[in-house]
N, C-alpha and C positions, 0 to 999 in steps of 0.2 A: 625135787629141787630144779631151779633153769636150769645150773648150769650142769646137772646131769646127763647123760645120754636117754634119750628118751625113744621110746618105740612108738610112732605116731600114726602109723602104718590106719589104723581103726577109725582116724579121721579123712572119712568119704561120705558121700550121700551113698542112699542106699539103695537108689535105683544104679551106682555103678558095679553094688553086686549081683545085683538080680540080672542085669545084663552081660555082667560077666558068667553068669551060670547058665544064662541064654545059651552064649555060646559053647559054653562046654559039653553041653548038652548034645549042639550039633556038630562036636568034634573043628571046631574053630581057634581051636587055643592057641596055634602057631601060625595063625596064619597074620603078615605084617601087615599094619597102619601106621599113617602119619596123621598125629595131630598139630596144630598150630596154636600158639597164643598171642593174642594179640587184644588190644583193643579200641575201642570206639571214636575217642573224644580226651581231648585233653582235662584234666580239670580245674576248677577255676577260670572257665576259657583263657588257659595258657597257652604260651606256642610251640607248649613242649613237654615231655613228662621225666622223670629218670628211673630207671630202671634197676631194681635193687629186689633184695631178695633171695641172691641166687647160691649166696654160704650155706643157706639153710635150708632152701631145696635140696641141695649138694647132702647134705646132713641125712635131711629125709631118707631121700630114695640109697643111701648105706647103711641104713638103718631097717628099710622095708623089710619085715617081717612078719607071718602073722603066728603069736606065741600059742601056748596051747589055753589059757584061758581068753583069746581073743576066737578061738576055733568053739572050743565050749560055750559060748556067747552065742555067737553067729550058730549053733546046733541050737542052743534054746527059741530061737524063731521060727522054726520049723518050717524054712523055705529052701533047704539046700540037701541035697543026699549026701550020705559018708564018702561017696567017691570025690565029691566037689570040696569037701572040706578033709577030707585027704592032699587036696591037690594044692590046696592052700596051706596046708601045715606045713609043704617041702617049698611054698611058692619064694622065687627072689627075683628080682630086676633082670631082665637077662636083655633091655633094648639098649638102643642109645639116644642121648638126648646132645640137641644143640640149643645154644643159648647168646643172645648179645653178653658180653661182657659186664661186671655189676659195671654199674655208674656208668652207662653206656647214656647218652641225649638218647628220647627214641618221642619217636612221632603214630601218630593212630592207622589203624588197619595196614600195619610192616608185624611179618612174625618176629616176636622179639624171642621167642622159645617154640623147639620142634624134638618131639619125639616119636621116633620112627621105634617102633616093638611088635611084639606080638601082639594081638589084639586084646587078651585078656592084660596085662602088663600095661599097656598105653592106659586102658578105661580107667583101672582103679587109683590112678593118680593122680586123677582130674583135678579134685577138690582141693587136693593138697599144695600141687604148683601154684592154684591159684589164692590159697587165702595168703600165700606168702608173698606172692607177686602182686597182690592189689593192696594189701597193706602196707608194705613199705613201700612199695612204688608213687603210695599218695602221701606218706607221711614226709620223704626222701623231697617228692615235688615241692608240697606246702612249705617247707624249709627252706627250700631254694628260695622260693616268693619271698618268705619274709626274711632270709641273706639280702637279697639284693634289697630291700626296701631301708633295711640297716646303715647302707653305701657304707662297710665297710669297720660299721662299730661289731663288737661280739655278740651273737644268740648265744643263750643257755638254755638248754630247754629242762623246762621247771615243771612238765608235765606229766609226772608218775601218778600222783595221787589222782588225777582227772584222768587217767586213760582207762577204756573200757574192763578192763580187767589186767594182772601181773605181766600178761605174757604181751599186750598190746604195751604195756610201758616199758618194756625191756629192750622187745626187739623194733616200738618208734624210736625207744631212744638211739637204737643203731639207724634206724633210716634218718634222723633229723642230722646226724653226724655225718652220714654220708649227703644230705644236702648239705653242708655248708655250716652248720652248729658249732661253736666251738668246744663246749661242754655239755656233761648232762648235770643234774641234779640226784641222777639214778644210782645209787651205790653199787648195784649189783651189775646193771650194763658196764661201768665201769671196769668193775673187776671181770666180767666177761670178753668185752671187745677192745677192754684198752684206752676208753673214750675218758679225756679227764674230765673228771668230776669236781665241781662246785657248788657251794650253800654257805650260809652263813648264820643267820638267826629266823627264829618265829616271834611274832608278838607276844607269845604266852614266854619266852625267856625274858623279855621287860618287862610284863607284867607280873613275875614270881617275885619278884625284889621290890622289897619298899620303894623304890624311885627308880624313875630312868637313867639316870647318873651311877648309881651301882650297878646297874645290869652291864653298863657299858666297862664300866670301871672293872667290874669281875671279867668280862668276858675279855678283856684287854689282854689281864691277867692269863688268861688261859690261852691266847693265840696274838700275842706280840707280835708276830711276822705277818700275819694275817688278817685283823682287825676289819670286817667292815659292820657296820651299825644300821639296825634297820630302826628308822627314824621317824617313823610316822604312827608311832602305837596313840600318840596323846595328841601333837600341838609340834607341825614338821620345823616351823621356824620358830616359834614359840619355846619351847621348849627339847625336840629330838635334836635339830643340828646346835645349839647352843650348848648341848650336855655332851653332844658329841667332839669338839670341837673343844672344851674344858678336860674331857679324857685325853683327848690327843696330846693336850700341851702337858697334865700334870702326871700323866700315866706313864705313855707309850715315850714321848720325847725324851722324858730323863730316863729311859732305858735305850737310849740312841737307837727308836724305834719309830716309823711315822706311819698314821693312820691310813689303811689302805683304802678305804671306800665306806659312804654312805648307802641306805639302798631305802628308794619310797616305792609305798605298795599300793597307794590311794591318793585322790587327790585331784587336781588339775597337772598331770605331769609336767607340762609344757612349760607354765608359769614357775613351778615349784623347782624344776630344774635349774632354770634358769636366776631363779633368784639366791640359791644352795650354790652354784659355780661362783655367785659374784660375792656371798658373803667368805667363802673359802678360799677364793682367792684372793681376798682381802687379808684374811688370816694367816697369810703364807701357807695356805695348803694348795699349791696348783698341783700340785701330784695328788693328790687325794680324788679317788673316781667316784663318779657317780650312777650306781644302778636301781634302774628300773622295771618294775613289773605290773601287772594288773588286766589282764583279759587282751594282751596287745594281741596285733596278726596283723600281714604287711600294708594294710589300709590307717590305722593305727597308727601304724609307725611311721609309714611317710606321711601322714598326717602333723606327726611329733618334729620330724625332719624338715619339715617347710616350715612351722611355727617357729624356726630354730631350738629346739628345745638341747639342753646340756646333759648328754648320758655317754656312756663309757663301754657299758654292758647294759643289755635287755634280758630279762628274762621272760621267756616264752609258754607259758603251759598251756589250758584245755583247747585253745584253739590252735595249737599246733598239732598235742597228742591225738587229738581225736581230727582235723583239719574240718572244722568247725563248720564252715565254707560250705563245703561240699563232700561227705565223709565217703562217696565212693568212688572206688578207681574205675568197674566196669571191666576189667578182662576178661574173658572168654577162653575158652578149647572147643575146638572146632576141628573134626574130621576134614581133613583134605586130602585121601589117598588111601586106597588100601591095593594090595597083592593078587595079582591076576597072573597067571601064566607067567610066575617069576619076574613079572614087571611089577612097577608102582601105576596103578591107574588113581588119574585126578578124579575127585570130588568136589561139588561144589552145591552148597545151600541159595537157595533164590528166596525174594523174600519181596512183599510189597515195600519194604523201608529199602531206601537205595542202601542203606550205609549198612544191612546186616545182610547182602550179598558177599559170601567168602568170595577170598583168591583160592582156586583150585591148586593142587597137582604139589608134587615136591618143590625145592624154588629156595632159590639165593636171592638175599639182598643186602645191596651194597650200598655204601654213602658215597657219593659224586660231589670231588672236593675240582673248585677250580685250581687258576695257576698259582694265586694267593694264599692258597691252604682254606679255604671257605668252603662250608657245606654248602651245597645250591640245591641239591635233591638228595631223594633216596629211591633206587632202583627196584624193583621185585624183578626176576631171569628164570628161566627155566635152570634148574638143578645140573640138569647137563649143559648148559648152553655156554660156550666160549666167549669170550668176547676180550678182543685187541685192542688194548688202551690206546695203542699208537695210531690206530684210525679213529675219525669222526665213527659217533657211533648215534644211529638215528633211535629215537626211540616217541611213547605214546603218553600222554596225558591223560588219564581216562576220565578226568574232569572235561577234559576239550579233543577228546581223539582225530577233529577234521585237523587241527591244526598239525603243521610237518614241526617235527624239534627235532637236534642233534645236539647230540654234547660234544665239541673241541675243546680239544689243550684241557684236558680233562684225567683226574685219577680216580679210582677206586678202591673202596677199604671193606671188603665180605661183612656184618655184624656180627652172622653168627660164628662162632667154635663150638667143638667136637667137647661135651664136657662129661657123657659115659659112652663106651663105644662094649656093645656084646654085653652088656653091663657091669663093665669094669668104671673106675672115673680116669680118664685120663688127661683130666684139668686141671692146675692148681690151683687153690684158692688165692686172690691177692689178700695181703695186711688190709685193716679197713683203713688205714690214715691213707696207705697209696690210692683206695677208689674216692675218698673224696676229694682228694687232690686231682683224680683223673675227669670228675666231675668239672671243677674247676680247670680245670686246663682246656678243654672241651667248650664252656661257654666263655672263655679269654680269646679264645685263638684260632677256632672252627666255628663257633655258631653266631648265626647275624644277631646284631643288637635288637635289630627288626625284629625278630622271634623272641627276644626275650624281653619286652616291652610289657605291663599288665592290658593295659588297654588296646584293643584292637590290634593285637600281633599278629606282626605276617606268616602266613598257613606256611609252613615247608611242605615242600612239592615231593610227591611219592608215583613214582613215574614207573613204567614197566616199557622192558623190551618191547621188541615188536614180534619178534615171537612167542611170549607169554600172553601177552596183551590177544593174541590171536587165537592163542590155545584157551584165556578165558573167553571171549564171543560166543566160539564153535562152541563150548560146552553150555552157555545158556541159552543158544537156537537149539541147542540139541534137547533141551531138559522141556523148553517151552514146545518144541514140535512133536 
């Protein structure tokens, strides 16, 4: 069942255990790395991603275990000795992981997630942080897109039956709610995350009854408080709003009840809205909504929005549930640091593609808000490295290193927090209403309008110290000589 506890520990690729038996083999099992996640590119070319996913990471790695028929499994392949699958039957979480906060704005190549462990402990969780973090981090995004394309009407997202499988419509349906969704359609997300839930009819309930005028009339019957009429099974003005609009007045009204909303599923939305607002509010129904659905996503929609089209509620599915667009997020784990003479020494991958060179070494980064409360940058620091908000603080562009910047009158805000420390958790989850509200609060009052534009939005600058920026150089003169 979802909403059971589940042991998911066995979802890895399966070169993370062959390499974990690498090391066990040369007695490497304690010794610590830091991995990073991050990734590449916005999707949708946005100017911005969100970062979600982190409840159920959180879930994971207190869960990580591996039971005794996931050890019998792994003995059936015959690539591990009884000592290694010994060591895995007692194995638990013993690192710590840091993370942006869910519903954090995050921008491409900033570690939104780091876990410093032992080496075996870091590998075999590779897969796991990341199906979680690229899933809803693009479900969460796409949502956003089509919020803002809305300017302010509701999404529903309508998209269970269109998502890739049970567990993509359950936990899209938490990432579309933490972008910005008002509801789902999803019964069981619902009763899981709290997300309220909306529906109303299919065309196979007008089509079981002799006429459209009964279905409407029975289903009256059955939800007085609630009534909306999906009206487009036959003839939308021809016959659905005219039957619907005949229930209102003989039904619902002499029950001192008034009909809550229409809903078209086909059509020329644009037209059809607009002609359904003017015959109902001819009617005396200006309270009576009107909802929309049919293959939208936020090109669609502010398509709908500049036609003036007349809606109340959108409803959302396959191109939300699955973000139709573009279905992948792209994050990464990538070794940046392992344990040398009880330090952390930096690592760093070089690559012909500029953009799949890592940032080396351990490393903080912070968002650089000016005196107005506005994001301007985001910093990457050495791990150790101080820094005095009350001075000018100079730092590097690594898109333009000759140029000199400094930030004034300038604050700081860390992204990451401590969320298992020795593998204990020592984070608490927030409710999900308060991350999408923090989502929102975020692009209200911190993030430039610039960045959140569809069309050509402004890149947010991802700046490094000057001594980070120094410590990455030396390390690719050093790899290249």
């Amino acid at each position: 069942m979802q909403h059971d506890s589940r042991n998911l520990t066995m979802v890895m690729d399966l070169y993370e255990l062959t390499m974990a038996y690498g090391y066990f083999l040369t007695k490497d099992v304690q010794t610590k790395v830091a991995f990073d996640v991050f990734y590449r590119k916005n999707p949708d070319g946005s100017g911005f991603a969100i970062f979600a996913g982190l409840e159920q990471i959180i879930e994971y790695i207190q869960s990580l275990h591996f039971s005794a028929e996931d050890v019998a499994y792994l003995r059936s392949l015959n690539l591990f000795n009884e000592e290694f699958l010994a060591y895995l039957q007692d194995f638990h979480f013993q690192g710590d992981l840091y993370a942006f906060e869910e519903g954090t704005i995050m921008y491409p190549c900033e570690p939104i997630l780091t876990v410093v462990a032992p080496l075996i402990d870091a590998q075999i969780i590779e897969t796991a942080l990341l199906v979680q973090i690229n899933h809803q981090s693009l479900i969460a995004t796409k949502s956003r897109r089509i919020v803002a394309a809305a300017q302010g009407k509701a999404i529903s997202d309508f998209g269970a039956r269109r998502a890739h499988n049970m567990d993509a419509a359950v936990y899209g349906a938490r990432a579309s709610y933490i972008g910005g969704a008002s509801s789902t359609s999803n019964v069981l997300a619902g009763q899981m995350f709290g997300i309220p839930v909306s529906g109303t009819m299919a065309h196979s309930f007008v089509m079981y009854y002799k006429d459209e005028y009964t279905a409407f009339r029975e289903y009256a019957k059955a939800y007085p408080h609630n009534s909306v009429f999906l009206i487009d099974t036959y003839d939308v003005i021809g016959s659905g709003l005219p039957n619907a609009i005949r229930v209102a007045k003989e039904v619902l009204e002499p029950m001192g009840e008034r009909l809550k909303g229409v809903r078209i599923d086909s059509g020329d939305l644009a037209y059809l809205s607009k002609k359904i607002r003017k015959i109902l509010d001819a009617s005396s129904m200006e309270d009576c909504q009107i909802v929309m659905s049919n293959s939208l996503d936020e090109y669609v929609i502010g398509s709908l929005v500049q036609q003036g089209a007349k809606f109340d509620l959108l409803g959302v599915g396959e191109r939300l549930i699955t973000a139709r667009s573009e279905p992948v997020f792209g994050a990464v784990y990538k070794l940046c640091a392992v344990e040398e003479g009880g330090a952390m020494a930096a690592r760093i991958k070089l690559s012909e593609n500029e953009e799949k060179v890592t940032n080396p070494g351990l490393k903080k980064v912070y968002r650089v808000f000016d005196r107005e409360g506005k994001a301007i940058a985001d910093l990457i620091a050495l791990a150790e490295e101080q820094i005095d908000e009350s001075r000018p603080l100079p730092f590097v562009d690594p898109k333009k290193p000759w140029k000199e910047r400094v930030f004034e009158n300038y604050t700081l805000r860390p992204l990451q927090v401590p969320i298992f420390l020795g593998g204990k958790q020592v984070y608490q989850s927030k409710p999900l209403r308060e991350i999408r509200d923090f989502v929102a609060r975020q692009l209200e009052t911190e993030i430039w309008q610039e960045e959140q534009r569809f069309e050509n939005p402004h890149v947010h600058y991802l700046d490094m110290t000057c001594a980070y920026y120094a410590l990455k150089q030396r390390m690719i003169e050093e790899k290249r000589g």
